[in-house]
C-alpha positions in Angstrom: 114.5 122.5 39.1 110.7 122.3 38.7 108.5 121.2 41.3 104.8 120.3 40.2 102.0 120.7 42.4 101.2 117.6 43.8 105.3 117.6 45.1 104.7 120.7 46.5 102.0 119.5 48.4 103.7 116.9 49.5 106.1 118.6 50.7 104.4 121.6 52.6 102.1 118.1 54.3 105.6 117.1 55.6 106.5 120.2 56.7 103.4 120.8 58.8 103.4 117.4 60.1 106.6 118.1 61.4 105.4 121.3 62.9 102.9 119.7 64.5 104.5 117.4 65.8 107.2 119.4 67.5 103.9 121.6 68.8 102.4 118.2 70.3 105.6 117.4 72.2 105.7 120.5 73.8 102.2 120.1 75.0 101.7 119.1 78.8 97.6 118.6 78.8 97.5 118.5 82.8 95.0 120.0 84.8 96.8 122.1 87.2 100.6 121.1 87.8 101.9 117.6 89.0 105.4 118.4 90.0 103.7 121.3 92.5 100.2 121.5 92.5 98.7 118.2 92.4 101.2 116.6 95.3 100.0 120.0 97.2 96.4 119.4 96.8 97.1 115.8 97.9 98.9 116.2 100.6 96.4 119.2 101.8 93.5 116.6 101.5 95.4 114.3 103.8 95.9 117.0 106.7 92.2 117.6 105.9 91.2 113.5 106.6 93.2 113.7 109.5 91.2 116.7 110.7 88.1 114.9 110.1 89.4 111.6 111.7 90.7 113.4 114.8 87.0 115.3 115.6 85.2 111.7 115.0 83.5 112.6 111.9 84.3 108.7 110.7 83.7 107.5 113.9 81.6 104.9 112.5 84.2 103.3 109.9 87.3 104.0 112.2 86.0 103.1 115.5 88.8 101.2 117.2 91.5 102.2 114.3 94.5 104.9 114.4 95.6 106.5 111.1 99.4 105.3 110.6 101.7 108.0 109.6 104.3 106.4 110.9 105.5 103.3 109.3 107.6 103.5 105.3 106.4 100.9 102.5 108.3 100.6 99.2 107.1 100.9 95.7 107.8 101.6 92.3 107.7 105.2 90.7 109.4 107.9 88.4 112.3 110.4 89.2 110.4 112.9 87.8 108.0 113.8 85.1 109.0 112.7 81.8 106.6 114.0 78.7 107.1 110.7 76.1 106.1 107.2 76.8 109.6 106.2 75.7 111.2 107.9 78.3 108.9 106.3 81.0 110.6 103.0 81.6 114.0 104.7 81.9 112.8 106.6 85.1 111.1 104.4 86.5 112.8 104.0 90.6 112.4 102.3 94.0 111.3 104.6 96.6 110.2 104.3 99.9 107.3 107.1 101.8 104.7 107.0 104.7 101.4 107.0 103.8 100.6 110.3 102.6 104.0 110.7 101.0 102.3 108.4 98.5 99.6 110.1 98.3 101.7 112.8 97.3 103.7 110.3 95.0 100.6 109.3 92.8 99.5 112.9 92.6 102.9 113.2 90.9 102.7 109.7 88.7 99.4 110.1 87.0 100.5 112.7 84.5 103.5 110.3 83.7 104.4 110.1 80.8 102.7 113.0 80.7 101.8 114.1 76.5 100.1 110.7 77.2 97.9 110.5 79.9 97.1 114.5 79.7 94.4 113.1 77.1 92.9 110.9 79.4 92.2 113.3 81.9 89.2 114.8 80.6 84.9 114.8 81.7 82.6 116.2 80.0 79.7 116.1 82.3 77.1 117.9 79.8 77.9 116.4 76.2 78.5 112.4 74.9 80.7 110.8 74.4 82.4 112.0 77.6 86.2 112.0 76.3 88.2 114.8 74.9 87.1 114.9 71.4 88.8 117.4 69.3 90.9 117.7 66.0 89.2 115.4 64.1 85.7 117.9 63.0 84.9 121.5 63.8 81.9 122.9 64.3 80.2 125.4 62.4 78.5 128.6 63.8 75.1 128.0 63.2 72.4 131.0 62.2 70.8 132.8 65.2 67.8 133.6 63.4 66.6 129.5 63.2 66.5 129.4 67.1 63.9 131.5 69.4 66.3 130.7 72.5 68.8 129.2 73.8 66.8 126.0 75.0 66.0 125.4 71.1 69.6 125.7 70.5 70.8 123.5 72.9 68.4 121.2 72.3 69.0 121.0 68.3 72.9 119.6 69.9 71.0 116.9 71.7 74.0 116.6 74.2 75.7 114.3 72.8 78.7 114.4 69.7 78.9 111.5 67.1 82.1 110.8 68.0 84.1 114.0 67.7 81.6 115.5 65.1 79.8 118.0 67.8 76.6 118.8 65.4 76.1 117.4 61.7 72.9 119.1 61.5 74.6 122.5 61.3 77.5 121.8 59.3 81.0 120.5 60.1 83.8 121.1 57.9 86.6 118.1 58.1 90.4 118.9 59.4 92.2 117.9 56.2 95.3 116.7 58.4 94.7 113.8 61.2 97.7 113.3 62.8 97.2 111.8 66.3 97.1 107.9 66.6 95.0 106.6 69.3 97.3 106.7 72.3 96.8 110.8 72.5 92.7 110.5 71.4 92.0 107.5 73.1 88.2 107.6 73.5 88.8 107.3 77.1 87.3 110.1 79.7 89.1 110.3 83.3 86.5 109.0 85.7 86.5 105.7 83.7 90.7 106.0 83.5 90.5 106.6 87.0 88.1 104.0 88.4 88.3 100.9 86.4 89.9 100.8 82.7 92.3 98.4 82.3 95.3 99.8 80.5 95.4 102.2 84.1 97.9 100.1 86.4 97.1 102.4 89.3 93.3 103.0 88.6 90.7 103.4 92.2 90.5 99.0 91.3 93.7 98.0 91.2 94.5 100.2 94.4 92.3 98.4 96.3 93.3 95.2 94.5 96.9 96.1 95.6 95.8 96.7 99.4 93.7 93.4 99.1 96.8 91.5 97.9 98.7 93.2 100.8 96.8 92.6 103.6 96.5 88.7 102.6 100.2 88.4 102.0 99.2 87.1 98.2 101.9 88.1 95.6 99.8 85.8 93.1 98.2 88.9 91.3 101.2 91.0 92.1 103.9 88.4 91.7 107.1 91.0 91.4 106.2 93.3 94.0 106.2 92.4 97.9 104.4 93.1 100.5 105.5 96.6 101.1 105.5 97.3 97.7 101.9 96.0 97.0 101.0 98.6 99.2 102.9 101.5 98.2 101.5 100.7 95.0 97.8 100.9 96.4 98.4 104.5 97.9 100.0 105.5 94.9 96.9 104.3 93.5 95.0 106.4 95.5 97.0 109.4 95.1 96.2 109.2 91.6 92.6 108.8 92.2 92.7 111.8 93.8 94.8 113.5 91.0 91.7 113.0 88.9 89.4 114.5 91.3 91.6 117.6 91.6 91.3 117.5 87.3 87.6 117.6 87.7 88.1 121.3 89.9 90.2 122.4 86.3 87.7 124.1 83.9 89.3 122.9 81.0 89.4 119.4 82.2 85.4 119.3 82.2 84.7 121.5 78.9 85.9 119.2 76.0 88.9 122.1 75.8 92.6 120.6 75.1 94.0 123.6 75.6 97.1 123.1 73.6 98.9 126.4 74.3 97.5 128.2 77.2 95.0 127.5 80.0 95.6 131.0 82.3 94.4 129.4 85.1 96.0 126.0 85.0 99.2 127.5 84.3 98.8 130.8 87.5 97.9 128.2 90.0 101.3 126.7 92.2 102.0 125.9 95.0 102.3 129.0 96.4 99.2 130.0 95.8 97.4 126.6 96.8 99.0 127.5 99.9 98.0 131.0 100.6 94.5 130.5 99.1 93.9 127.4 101.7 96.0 128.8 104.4 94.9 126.5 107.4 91.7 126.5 106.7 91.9 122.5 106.0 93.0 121.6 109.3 89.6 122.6 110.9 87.0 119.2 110.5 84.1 121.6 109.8 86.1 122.9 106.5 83.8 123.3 103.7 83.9 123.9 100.1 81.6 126.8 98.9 78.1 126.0 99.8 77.0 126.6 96.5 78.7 122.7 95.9 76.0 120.5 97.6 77.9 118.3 100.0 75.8 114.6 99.4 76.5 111.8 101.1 77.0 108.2 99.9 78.5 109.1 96.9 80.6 106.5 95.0 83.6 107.9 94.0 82.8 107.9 90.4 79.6 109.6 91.2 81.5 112.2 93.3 84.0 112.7 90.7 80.9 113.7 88.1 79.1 115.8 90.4 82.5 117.7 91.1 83.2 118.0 86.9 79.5 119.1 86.6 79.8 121.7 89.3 83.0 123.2 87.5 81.4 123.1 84.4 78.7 125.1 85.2 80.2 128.0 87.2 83.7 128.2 84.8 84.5 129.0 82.0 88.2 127.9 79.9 89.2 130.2 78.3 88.7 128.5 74.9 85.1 127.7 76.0 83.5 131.2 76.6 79.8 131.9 75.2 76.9 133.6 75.2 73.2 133.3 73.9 72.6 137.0 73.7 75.6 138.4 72.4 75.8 135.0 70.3 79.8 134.5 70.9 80.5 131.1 70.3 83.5 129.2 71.7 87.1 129.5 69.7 89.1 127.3 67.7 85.2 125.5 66.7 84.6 124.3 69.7 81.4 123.4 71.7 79.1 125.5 73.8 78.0 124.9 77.1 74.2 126.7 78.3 76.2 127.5 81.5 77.8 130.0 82.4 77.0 132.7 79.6 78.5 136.6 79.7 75.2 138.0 79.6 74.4 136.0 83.2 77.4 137.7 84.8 77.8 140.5 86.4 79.2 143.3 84.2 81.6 146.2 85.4 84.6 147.6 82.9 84.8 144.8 80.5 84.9 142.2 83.3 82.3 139.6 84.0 81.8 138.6 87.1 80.2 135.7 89.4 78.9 135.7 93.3 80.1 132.6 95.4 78.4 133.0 98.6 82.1 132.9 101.0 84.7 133.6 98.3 82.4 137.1 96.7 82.8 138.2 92.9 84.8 136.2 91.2 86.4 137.0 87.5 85.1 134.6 84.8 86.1 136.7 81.8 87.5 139.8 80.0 86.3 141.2 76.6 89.6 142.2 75.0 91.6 143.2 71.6 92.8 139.8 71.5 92.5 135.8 71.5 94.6 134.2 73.6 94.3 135.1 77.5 97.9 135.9 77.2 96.7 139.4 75.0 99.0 141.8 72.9 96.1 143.9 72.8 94.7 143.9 76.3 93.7 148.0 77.3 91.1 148.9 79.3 88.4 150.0 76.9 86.1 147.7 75.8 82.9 147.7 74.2 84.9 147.1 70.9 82.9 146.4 67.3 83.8 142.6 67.4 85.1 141.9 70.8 87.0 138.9 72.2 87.1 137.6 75.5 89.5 135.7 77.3 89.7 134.5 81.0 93.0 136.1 81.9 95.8 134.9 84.2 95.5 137.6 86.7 91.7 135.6 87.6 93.7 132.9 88.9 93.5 133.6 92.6 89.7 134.4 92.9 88.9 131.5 90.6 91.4 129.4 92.9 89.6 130.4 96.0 86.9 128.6 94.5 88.5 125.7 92.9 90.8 124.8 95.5 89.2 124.1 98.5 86.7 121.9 96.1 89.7 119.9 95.5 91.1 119.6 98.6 87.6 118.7 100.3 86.5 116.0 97.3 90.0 114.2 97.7 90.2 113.9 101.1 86.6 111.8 100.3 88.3 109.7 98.4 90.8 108.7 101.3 87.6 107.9 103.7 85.9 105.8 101.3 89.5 103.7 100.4 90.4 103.0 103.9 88.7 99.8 104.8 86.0 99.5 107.7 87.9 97.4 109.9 87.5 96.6 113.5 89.5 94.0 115.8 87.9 91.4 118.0 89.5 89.3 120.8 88.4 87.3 123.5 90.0 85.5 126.5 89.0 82.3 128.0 90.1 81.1 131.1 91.5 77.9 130.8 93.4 77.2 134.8 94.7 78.7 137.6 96.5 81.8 135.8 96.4 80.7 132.5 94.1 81.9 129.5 94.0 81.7 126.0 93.7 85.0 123.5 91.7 84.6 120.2 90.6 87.1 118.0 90.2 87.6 114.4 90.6 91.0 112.1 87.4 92.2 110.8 86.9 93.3 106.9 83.1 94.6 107.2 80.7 93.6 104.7 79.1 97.0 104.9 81.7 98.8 103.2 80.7 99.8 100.0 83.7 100.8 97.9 85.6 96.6 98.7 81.8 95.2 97.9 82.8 94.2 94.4 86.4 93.0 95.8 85.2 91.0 98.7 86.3 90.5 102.3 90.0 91.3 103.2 91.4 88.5 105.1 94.5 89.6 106.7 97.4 87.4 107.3 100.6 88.5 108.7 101.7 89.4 111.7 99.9 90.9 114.7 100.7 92.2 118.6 99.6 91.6 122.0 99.8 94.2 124.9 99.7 92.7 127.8 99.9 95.6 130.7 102.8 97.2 128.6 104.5 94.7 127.4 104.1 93.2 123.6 104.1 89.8 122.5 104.0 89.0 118.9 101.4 87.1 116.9 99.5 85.6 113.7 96.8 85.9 112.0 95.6 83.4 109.0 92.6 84.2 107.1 91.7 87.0 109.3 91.8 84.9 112.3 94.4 84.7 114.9 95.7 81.7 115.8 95.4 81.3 119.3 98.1 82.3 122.2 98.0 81.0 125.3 98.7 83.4 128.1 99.8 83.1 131.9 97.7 86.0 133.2 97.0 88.0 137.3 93.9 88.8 137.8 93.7 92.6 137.0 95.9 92.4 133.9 95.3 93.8 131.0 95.4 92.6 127.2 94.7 94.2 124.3 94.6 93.0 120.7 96.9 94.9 117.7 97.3 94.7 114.0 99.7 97.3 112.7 99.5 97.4 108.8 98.1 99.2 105.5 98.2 102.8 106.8 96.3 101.8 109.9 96.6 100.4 113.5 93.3 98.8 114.6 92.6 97.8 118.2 90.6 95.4 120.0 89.1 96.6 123.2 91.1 96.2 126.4 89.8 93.2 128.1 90.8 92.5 131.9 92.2 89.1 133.4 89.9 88.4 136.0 
């Protein structure tokens, strides 16, 4: 049977579509690892906080307030970490944690379904738009000779990409095959996934929303979910917050780089070696990442996550992303340069190109080999080859991780201090006869707390205590205000003021019945 060309073409576009297709489902576009790496980071940043909180570095937001460890909430989540959207619904569970086991939780949730949101967890901190723009245009190497340095070259890019068409000026050539709808390029970068966008259930906003909602007792904007699970659902929230933070410490995640087979770092790093490369170095308060990341106060957490993308992007390379001015390599697979950091910058000794971080030392960045991929057939040890290749290889991944990790951990336990609301408790007792009194007192939401500004005052209602000498009596608060108790008192007792919820156990100061 004949087959004329235009069925032939047909059929070989089937073909690779299907090939492609079975290629996409196997991808897993997440920056480190969220069944082990990312719940480590987050529950590392958590012992870090606590660290912190225990030396009195917050003292000014936590006066009067006890971190809560201690008490369960319920919540909604995923058995484990499904790839396709379709699968999602099917997994989804009741579960019940402490605090930072939600923390943990989100750091798990916010690569669910994972083929999904793995394209929403991209920053590009140097180019426009700031998404993951790729298989739509490639770019074209353009001619040394029309630039007298790298400043003119970067330049002629004006930073910014017409959406996912890095440089018409040079050249682009089109992809002749488009196959990804919207849901896996969907013009969304992670730091606004992660604060604000809408489609993101368990974005930095709807946390607090969710704590908000908690604290007031309002199912109104929450109507399914109770109390307890209104809150689990805020600190998965924040877990997942902080899963984007620990994406910005992930080369790839801040270089434009999809890395659809391999990222040798992403894929060396576990738990295991989170562990040995933090040992307990996080559970001293005066734990720092390396000073060559400016530490700057007052950051909002969308600034911090930039700063933290910008500072990766500069110092890394992934490995799809390596250049050089001098020797004029230019990325793989048509992707876009970055003026930082460039081979001829680094270092050199044996083929291996190297970077100084003031407490960590030399650090790997790449490799000139036989090969392409990091994962090399043709990886000996001689180099200075005719047309070299250079990959960042999988054996880097501890050095680089030395680096990278403690950046994480540091930048997420941030995140934690700027969600937990500035609350302090005040009460008051009046004498009204003999040994009676009355107790009031009211819950405090401070107005100075920057990250609730844009959601307003918590006012708490629910359930508080009373310590009188050591006994407890209950009580309840409406509107942040506690309705008032009346009290039969000796002179020389003492009362004290409680409200156990959200994470947190603030305190009044003692007052004596006189």
């Amino acid at each position: 049977m004949l087959i004329n060309k235009a069925q032939l073409n047909r059929k070989l576009l089937i073909i690779l579509t299907l090939v492609s297709c079975l290629l996409l489902t196997g991808l897993e576009l997440r920056a480190w690892d969220c069944i082990e790496a990312h719940p480590t980071i987050n529950a590392l940043a958590f012992e870090h906080f606590v660290a912190r909180y225990k030396a009195g570095d917050f003292i000014d937001k936590f006066k009067g307030v006890q971190l809560d460890n201690q008490i369960k909430f319920a919540g909604l989540t995923y058995s484990k970490a499904v790839k396709l959207e379709i699968s999602t619904n099917a997994k989804t569970i009741n579960s019940v944690g402490v605090f930072s086991q939600w923390l943990q939780q989100g750091g798990h949730d916010a690569d669910v379904p994972q083929l999904k949101m793995g394209f929403r967890h991209f920053y590009d901190p140097v180019y426009e738009p700031h998404y993951l723009t790729w298989l739509r245009r490639k770019l074209i190497t353009p001619d040394k000779d029309n630039f007298n340095n790298e400043q003119e070259l970067f330049e002629s890019y004006n930073y910014r990409v017409d959406d996912w068409n890095p440089n018409l000026e040079f050249g682009t050539v089109e992809r002749n095959i488009r196959l990804l709808p919207k849901i896996f390029r969907p013009e969304i970068d992670a730091i606004t996934w992660g604060m604000t966008h809408e489609e993101n259930e368990h974005s930095w906003l709807n946390g607090k929303l969710a704590y908000k909602a908690a604290m007031e007792n309002n199912k109104a904007d929450f109507g399914e979910l109770n109390r307890s699970q209104m809150f689990g659902k805020a600190f998965r929230a924040l877990g997942e917050t902080m899963h984007l933070m620990a994406d910005m410490t992930q080369p790839a995640h801040t270089r434009a780089d999809s890395h659809s087979a391999y990222e040798p770092i992403e894929g060396a790093v576990d738990k295991k070696m989170i562990v040995k490369v933090m040992g307990d170095s996080h559970k001293n308060a005066n734990f720092k990442p390396v000073p060559e990341f400016e530490i700057e106060d007052g950051l909002s957490p969308a600034d911090l996550m930039a700063k933290v993308a910008a500072f990766t992007n500069t110092n890394f390379f992934s490995n799809d992303t390596i250049f050089d001015y001098e020797k004029w390599i230019f990325p793989r697979l048509k992707k876009r340069p970055y003026p930082s950091p460039q081979l001829s910058k680094l270092r050199h000794e044996a083929g291996i190109y190297y970077a100084n971080f003031e407490t960590v030392g030399w650090v790997p960045l790449a490799k000139e080999t036989g090969s392409l991929f990091s994962k090399v057939l043709n990886d000996s040890d001689k180099f200075g080859r005719t047309n070299p290749k250079f990959n960042v290889m999988p054996y880097f991944a501890e050095k680089q991780a030395q680096v990278l990790i403690p950046l994480a951990v540091y930048n997420c336990a941030e995140l934690i201090r700027a969600f937990l609301p500035h609350f302090s408790m005040q009460a008051s007792l009046s004498k009204l006869s003999g040994n009676s009194y009355q107790l009031s007192g009211a819950l405090i939401h401070h107005a100075d707390d920057p990250e609730w500004q844009d959601i307003g005052a918590i006012k708490y209602n629910g359930e508080g205590y009373i310590r009188v000498n050591s006994q407890w009596i209950r009580c309840e608060f409406v509107d942040g205000q506690m309705n008032p108790v009346k009290l039969e008192l000796k002179s020389g007792d003492s009362v004290k003021l409680v409200v156990r919820n959200g994470a947190v156990i603030v305190n009044s100061e003692t007052l004596t019945a006189n």
